[in-house]
C-alpha positions in Angstrom: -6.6 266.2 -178.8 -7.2 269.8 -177.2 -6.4 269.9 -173.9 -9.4 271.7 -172.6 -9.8 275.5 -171.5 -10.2 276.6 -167.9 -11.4 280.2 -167.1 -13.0 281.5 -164.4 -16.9 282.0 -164.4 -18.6 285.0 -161.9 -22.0 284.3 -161.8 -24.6 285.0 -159.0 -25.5 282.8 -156.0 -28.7 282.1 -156.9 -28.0 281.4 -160.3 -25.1 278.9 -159.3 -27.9 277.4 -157.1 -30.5 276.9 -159.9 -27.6 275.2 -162.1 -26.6 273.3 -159.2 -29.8 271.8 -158.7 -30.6 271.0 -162.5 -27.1 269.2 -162.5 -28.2 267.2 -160.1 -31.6 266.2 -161.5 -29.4 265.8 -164.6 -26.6 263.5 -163.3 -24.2 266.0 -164.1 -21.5 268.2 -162.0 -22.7 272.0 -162.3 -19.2 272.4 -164.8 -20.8 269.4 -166.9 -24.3 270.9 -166.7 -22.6 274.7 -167.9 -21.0 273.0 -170.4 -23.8 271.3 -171.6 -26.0 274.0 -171.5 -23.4 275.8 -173.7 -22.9 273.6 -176.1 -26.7 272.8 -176.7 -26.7 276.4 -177.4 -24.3 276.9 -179.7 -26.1 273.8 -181.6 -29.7 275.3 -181.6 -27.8 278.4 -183.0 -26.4 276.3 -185.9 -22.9 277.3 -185.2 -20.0 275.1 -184.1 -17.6 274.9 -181.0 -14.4 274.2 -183.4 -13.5 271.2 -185.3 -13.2 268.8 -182.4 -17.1 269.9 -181.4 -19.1 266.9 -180.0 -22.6 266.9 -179.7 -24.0 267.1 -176.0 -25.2 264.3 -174.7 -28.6 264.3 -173.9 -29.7 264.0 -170.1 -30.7 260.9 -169.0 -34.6 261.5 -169.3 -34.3 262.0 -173.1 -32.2 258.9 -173.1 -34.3 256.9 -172.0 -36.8 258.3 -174.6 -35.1 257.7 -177.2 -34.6 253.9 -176.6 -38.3 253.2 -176.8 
């Protein structure tokens, strides 16, 4: 396995404050809730993240969903 890339990300304060609070609503830290958001992407867009690409998991209020 990959060991996984680090970079550093500039983004606005108020930006960093709306991912912070979806993360949260989300269960996830903000780097999960970036990454997800990224990934989900790059889905939607029908491209792939590299071999070892796993899908994002959905946040818990489509889990729960999709048990019914």
């Amino acid at each position: 396995m990959k060991p996984r890339k680090s970079f550093l990300l500039r983004i606005s304060p108020d930006l960093y404050e709306a991912l912070e609070a979806w993360a949260q609503q989300e269960l996830r830290s903000v780097n999960g809730q970036i990454e997800y958001v990224l990934q989900d992407a790059v889905r939607r867009r029908g491209r792939t993240a590299g071999p070892e690409s796993v899908e994002a998991e959905p946040p818990p209020s489509e889990r729960s969903r999709a048990r019914r």
